[in-house]
N, C-alpha and C positions, 0 to 999 in steps of 0.2 A: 460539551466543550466545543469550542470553536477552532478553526484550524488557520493559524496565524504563519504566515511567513517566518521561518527561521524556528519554528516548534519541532522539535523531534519525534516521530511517530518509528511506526516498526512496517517495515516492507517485509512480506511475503517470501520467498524465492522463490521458484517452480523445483528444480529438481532437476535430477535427470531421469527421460523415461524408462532406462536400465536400473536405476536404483543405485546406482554410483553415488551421487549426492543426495542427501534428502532433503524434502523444500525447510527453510528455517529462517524464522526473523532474523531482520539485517536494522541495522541502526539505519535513519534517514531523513534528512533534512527537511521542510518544506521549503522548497526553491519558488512557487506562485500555488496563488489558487483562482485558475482560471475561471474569467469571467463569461456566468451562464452554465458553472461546471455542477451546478448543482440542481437536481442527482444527477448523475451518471446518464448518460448521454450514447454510451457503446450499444450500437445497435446489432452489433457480434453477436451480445455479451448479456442482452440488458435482463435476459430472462433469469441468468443467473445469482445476477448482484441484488441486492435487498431494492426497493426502490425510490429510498431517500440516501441511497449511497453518495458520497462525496466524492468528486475527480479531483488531486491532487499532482499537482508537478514534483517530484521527490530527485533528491539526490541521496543518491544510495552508496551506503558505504560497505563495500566487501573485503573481507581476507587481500584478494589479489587486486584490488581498485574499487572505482568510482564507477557507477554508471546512472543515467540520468532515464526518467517515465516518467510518463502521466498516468496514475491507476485509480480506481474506483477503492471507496473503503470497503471491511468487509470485518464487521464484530465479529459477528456470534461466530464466525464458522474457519475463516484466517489463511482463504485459499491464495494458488499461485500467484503471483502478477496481481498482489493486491498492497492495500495498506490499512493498520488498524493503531490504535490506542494502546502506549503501551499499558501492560499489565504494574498494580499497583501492589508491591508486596511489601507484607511487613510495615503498613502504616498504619 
């Protein structure tokens, strides 16, 4: 699939390092998909992420608000500060 402006994906959360919250997909908009963003680009980061990951601009939808990133995708494994496809059930 391709990642089109205004297609809904699932963001990540991180969590809290106490375990207070646990990390859990949040619903999220595609807001752009920056040009050059593909793969992933994080040189933080880059050993982590697969390395045809996609960088996406998201608007993220939470319980208490909105908050806006740019995150690398992340299939198979669905870590913090990421973004993936959602899951298809029951089709």
């Amino acid at each position: 699939m391709k990642p089109t402006v205004g297609r809904i994906v699932h963001y990540v959360s991180y969590g809290t390092p106490g375990g207070e919250y646990s990390s859990q997909c949040r619903a999220a908009i595609v807001a752009g998909v920056p040009e050059g963003a593909l793969p992933a680009a994080d040189t933080e980061h880059a050993q982590e992420w697969e390395s045809d990951a996609i960088v996406l601009d998201l608007a993220v939808l939470n319980p208490g608000g909105m908050f806006f990133n740019r995150c690398p995708q992340s299939e198979p494994i669905h870590r913090g500060g990421t973004w993936h496809w959602p899951e298809r059930e029951g089709i």
